[in-house]
KOLZA-855993 format. One record per residue (C-alpha): y negated, z negated, x. Coordinates in nm, 4 decimals. Layout:
% residues N
Y	Z	X
...
END
This chain:
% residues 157
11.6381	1.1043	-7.1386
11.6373	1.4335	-6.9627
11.5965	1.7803	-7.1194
11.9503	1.8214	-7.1805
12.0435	1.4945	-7.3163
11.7667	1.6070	-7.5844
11.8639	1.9431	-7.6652
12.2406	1.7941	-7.6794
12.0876	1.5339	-7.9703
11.9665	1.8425	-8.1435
12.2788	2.0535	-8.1691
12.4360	1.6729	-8.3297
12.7985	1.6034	-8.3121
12.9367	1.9815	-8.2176
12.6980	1.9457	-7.8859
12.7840	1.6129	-7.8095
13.1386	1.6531	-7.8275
13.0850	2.0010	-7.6330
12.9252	1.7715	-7.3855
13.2297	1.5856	-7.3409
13.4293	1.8796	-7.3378
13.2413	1.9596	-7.0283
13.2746	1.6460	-6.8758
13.6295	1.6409	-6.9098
13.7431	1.9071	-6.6520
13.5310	1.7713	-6.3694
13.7048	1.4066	-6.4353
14.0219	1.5242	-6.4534
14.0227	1.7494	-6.1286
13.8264	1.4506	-5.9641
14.1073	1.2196	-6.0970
14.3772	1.4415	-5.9648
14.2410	1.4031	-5.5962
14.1889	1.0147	-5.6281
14.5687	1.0826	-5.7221
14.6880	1.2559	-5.4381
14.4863	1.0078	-5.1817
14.6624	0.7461	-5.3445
15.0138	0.9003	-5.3843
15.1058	1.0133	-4.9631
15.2894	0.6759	-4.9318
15.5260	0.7904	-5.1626
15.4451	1.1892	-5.0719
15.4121	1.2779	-5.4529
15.2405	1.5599	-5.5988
15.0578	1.5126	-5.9236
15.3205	1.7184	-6.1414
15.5824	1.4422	-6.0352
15.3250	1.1378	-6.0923
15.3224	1.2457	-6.4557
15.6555	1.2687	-6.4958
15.6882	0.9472	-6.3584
15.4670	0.7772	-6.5618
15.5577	0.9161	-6.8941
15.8986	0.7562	-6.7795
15.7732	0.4417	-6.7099
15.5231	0.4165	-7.0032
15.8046	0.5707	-7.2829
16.1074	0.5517	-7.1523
16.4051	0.8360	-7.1195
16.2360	1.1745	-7.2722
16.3540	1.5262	-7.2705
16.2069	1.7769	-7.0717
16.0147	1.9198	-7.4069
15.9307	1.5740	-7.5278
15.7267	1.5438	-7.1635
15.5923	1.9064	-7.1744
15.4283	1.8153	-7.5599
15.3490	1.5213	-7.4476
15.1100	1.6292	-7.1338
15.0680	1.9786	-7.2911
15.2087	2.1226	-7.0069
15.5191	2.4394	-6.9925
15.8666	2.3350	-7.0345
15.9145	2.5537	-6.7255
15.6857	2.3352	-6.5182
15.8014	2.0267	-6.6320
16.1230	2.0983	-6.5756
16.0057	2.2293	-6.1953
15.8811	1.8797	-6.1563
16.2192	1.7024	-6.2891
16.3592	1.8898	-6.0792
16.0961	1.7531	-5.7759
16.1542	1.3630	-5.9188
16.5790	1.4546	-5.9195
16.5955	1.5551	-5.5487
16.3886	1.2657	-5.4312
16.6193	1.0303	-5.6527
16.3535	0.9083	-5.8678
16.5187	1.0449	-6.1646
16.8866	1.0980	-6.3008
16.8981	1.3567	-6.5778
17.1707	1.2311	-6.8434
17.3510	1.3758	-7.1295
17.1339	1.3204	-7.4756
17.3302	1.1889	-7.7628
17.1435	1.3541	-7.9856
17.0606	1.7019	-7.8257
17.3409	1.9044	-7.6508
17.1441	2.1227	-7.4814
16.8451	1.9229	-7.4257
16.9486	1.6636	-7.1688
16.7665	1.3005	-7.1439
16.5293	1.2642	-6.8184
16.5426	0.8855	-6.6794
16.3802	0.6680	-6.4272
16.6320	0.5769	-6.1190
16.5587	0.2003	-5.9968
16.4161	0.3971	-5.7136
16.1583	0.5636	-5.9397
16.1105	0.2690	-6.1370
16.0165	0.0846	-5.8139
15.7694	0.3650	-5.6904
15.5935	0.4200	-6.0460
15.5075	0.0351	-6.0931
15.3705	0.0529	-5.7073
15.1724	0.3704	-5.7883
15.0313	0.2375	-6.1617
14.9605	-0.0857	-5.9753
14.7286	0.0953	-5.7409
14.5703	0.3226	-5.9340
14.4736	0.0419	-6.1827
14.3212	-0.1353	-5.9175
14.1292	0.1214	-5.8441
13.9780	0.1980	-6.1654
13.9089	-0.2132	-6.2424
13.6256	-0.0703	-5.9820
13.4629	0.1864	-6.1812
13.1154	0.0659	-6.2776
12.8764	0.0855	-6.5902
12.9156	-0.2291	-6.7437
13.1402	-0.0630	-7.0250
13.2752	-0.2753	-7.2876
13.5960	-0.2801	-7.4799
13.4407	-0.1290	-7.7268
13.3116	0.1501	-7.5388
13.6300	0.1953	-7.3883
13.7717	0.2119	-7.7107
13.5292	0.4697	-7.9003
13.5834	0.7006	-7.5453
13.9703	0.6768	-7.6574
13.8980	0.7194	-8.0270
13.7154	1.0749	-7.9662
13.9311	1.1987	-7.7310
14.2230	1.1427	-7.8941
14.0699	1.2923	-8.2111
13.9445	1.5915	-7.9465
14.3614	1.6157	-7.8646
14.4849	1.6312	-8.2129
14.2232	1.9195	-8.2939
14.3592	2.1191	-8.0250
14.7268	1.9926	-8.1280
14.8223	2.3287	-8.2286
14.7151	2.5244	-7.8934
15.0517	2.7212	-7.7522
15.1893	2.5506	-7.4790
15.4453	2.8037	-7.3356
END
C-alpha cells in the first residue's frame, strides 16, 4: 500500500470515490485515442462513434434523447448527426410522436460499420489484464453508475 492508497482509506468513502473521480478523466481521454487508432478504417471521429453506438445499442433516438444520454449539448450532437448523415450512416426520419424533434436512425451502411467497430474494440478490451472478475466488473458498474445519477442534474446545454 503506498502513502496515498492510505491516506485515501482515511478520508473513507468520499476519498475513495474522489479517487475514482480522478481516475476517470485519464481513462476516458486514454480511451478516446485507443478510439481514434481503431476508427481510420472507417475515418470516424469520436463524436460520430457515439452516435453510432447509441444507435446500435438503443435503437432510433432523437437528437436530445442522445445528448442526455452521453451528457453531451444538443448542439454537438446534432453537429455529429449531421457528420453520421453526410457519410450515409444515418437517415434522420420524421418522429411520430415529436413534430419538431425528428427520429435519428442507423442506415444499413452504419449498421454495418458500428458492428465492425464494436467488434474491434471488444476485442481489444477482452485484452485488458488484472484478473478482474464478474463481480468486480460489476461493483466498477454499480459505483459509477451511482457516481452518474448523482451528477444527473448537472446542466447540459
Amino acid at each position: 500500500m503506498t502513502d496515498s492508497d492510505s491516506s485515501l482509506e482515511s478520508d473513507g468513502p468520499s476519498g475513495r470515490l474522489a479517487a475514482v473521480f480522478d481516475l476517470v478523466g485519464p481513462l476516458y481521454r486514454r480511451a478516446q485515442r485507443k478510439v481514434e487508432q481503431y476508427t481510420p478504417l472507417e475515418g470516424l471521429s469520436v463524436g460520430v462513434r457515439a452516435v453510432l453506438v447509441l444507435l446500435y445499442e438503443h435503437g432510433p433516438m432523437t437528437v436530445p434523447q442522445m445528448g442526455r444520454a452521453q451528457a453531451l449539448s444538443r448542439q454537438f450532437v446534432q453537429r455529429m448527426v449531421n457528420e453520421a448523415a453526410a457519410r450515409g450512416l444515418v437517415e434522420i426520419t420524421p418522429n411520430p410522436a415529436h413534430k419538431r424533434s425528428s427520429l435519428i436512425r442507423l442506415t444499413g451502411e452504419g449498421a454495418a460499420t458500428t458492428t465492425a467497430l464494436v467488434a474491434r474494440e471488444r476485442e481489444m478490451l477482452s485484452q485488458v489484464d488484472g484478473e478482474l472478475t464478474d463481480d468486480d466488473i460489476a461493483a466498477c458498474l454499480r459505483v459509477l453508475t451511482r457516481m452518474l445519477e448523482f451528477l444527473d442534474d448537472v446542466d447540459l446545454d
